[in-house]
Structures are given as C-alpha cells and as structure tokens.
C-alpha positions as protocol buffer text, in pm:
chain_id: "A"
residue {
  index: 1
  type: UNK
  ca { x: 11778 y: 4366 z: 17499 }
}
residue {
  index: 2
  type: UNK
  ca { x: 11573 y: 4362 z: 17841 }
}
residue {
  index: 3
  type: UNK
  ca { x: 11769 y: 4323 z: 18164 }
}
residue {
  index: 4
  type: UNK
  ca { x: 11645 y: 3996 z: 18390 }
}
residue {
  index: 5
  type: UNK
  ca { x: 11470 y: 4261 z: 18603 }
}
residue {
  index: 6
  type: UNK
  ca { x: 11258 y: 4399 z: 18299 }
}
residue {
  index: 7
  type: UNK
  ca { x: 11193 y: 4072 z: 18164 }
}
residue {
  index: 8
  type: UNK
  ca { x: 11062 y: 3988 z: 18468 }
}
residue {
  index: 9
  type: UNK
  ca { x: 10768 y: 4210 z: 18436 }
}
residue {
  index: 10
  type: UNK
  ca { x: 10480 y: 4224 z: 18091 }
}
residue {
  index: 11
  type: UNK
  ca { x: 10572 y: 4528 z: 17899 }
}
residue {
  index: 12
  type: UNK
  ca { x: 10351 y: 4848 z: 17987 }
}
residue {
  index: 13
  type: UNK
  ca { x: 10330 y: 4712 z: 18369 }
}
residue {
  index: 14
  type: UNK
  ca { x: 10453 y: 5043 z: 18611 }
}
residue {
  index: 15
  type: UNK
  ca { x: 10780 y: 4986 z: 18785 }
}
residue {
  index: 16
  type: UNK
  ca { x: 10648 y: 5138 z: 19082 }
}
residue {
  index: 17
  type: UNK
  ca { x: 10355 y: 5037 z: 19249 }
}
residue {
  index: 18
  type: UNK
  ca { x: 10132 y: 5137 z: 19581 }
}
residue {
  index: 19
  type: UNK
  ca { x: 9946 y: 4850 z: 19774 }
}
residue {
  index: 20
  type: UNK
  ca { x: 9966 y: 4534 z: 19703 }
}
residue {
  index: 21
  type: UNK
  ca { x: 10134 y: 4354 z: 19409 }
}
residue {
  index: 22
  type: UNK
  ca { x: 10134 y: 3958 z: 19372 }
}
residue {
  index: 23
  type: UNK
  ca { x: 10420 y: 3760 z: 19161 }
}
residue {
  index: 24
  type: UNK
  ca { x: 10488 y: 3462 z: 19077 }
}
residue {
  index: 25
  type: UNK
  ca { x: 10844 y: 3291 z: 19163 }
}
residue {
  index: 26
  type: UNK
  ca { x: 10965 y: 3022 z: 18904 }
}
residue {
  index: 27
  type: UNK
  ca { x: 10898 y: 2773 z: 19134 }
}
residue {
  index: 28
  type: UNK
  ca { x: 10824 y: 2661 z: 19495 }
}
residue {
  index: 29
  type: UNK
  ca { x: 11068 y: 2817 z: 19774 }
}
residue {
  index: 30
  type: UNK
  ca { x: 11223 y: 2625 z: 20032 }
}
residue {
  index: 31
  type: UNK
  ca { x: 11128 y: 2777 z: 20416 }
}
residue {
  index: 32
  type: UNK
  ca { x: 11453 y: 2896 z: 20502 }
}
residue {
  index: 33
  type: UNK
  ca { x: 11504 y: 3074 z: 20201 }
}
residue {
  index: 34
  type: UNK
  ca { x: 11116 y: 3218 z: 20240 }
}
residue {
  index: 35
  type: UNK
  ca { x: 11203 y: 3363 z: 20569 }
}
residue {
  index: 36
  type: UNK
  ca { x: 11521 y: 3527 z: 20427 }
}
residue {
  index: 37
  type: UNK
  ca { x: 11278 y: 3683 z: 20155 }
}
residue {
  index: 38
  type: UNK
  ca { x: 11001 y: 3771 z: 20414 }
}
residue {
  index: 39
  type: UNK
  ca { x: 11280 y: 3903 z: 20674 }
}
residue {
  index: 40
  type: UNK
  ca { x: 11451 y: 4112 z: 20351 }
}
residue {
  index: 41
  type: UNK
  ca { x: 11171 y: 4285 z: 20185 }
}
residue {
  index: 42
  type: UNK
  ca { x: 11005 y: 4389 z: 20509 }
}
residue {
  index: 43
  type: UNK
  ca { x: 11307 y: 4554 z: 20608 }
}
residue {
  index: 44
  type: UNK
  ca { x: 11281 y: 4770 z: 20313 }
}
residue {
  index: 45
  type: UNK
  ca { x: 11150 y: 5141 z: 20452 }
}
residue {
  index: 46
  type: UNK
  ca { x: 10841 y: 5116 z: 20158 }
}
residue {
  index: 47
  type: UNK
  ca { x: 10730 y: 4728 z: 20171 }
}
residue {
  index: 48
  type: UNK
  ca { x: 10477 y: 4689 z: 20466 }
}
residue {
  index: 49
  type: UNK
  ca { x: 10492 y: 4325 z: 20426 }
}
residue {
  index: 50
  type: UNK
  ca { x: 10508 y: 4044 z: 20238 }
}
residue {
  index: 51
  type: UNK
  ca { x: 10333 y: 3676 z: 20234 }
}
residue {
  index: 52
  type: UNK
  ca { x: 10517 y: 3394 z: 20071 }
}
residue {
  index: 53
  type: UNK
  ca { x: 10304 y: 3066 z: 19996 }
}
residue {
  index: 54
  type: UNK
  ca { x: 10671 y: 2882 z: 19978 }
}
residue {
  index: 55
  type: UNK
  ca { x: 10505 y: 2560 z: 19850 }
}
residue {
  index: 56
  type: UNK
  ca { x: 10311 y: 2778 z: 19506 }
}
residue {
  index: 57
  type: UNK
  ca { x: 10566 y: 3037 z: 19471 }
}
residue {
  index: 58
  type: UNK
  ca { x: 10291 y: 3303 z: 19505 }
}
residue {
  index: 59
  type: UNK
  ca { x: 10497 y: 3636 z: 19686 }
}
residue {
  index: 60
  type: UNK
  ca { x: 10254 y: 3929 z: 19732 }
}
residue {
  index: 61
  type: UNK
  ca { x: 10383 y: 4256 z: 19875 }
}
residue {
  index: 62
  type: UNK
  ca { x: 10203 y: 4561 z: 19995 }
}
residue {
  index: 63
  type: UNK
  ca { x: 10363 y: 4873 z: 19989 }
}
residue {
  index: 64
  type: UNK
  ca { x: 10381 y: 5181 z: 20227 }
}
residue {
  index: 65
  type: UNK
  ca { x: 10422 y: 5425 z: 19980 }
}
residue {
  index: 66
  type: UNK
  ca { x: 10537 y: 5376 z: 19628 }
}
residue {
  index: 67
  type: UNK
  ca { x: 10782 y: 5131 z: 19579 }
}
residue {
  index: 68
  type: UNK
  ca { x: 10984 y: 5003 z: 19325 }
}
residue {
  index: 69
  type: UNK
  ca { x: 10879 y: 4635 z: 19137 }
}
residue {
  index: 70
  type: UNK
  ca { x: 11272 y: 4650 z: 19077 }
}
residue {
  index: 71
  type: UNK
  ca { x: 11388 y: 4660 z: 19387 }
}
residue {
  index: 72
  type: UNK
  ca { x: 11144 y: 4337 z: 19483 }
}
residue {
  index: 73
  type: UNK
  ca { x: 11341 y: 4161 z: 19198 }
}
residue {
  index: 74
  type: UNK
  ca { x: 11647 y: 4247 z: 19245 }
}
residue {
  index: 75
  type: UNK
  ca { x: 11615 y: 4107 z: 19616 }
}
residue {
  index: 76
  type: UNK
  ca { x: 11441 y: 3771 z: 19481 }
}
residue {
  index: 77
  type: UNK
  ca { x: 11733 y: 3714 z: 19246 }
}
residue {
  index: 78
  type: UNK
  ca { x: 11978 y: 3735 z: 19488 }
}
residue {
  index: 79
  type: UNK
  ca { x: 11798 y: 3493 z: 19691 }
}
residue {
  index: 80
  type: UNK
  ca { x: 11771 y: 3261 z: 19463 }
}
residue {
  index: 81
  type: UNK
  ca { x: 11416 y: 3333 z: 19389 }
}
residue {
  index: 82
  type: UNK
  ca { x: 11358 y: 3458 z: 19004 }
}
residue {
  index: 83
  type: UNK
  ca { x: 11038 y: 3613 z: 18909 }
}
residue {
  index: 84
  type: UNK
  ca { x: 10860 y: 3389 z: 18672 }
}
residue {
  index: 85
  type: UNK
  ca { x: 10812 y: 3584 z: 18298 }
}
C-alpha cells in the first residue's frame, strides 16, 4: 500500500523534478499558515521559490536544481497542507 506521500502524486510522475512544478492543496490555506509554507520551502537549499494562491490552494515551486516532490510533501503535511490526489 502507497505511503500519503506517494499517493499524493499519479503513478509514473518522477519524484524529482527541475523547474517548476504546480500542486494542488486539498483546499484553500489560511495566510499565516501560507507564509509558514512560503518561508519553509524557500529555505530548502534546491527550491528557488514558491507562490501560494492561499485562497485556490494552487502551490507552484521552482527548483534550483533537482529536487525532491517528496520533500515538498512531506513539508505540506506537516503544515497542515495535504496534497490533493
């Protein structure tokens, strides 16, 4: 059985990615929590940065060099913020 993180992705999508990647949260963010995302993910040494339309859901990251769609996850459920399936 699939972890939440794999779930969280279509099957045959790469875990790792290079520029920009958009997904969808399970539902609208509140602004503090969006600034703890935005804050978290940018201090990651791959993500470049992040945009978070907190009133969608829409998160899209671009990466510095190959990062990991895990590690995005993992961040977002910590948060609070699942990854729609």
């Amino acid at each position: 059985m699939p972890s939440q993180q794999e779930s969280a992705m279509m099957r045959g999508t790469p875990r790792t990615f290079v520029g920009s990647v958009v997904l969808d949260l399970a539902g609208p963010v509140d602004p503090a929590t969006a600034a703890q995302v935005r804050a978290e993910l940018e201090r990651h040494p791959r993500i470049r940065a992040c945009e978070l339309d907190a009133a969608s859901g829409t998160l899209v990251v671009t990466a510095r060099a190959a990062a990991d769609r895990n590690d995005v996850v993992a961040v977002l459920e910590r948060l609070g913020c699942p990854v729609r399936g």
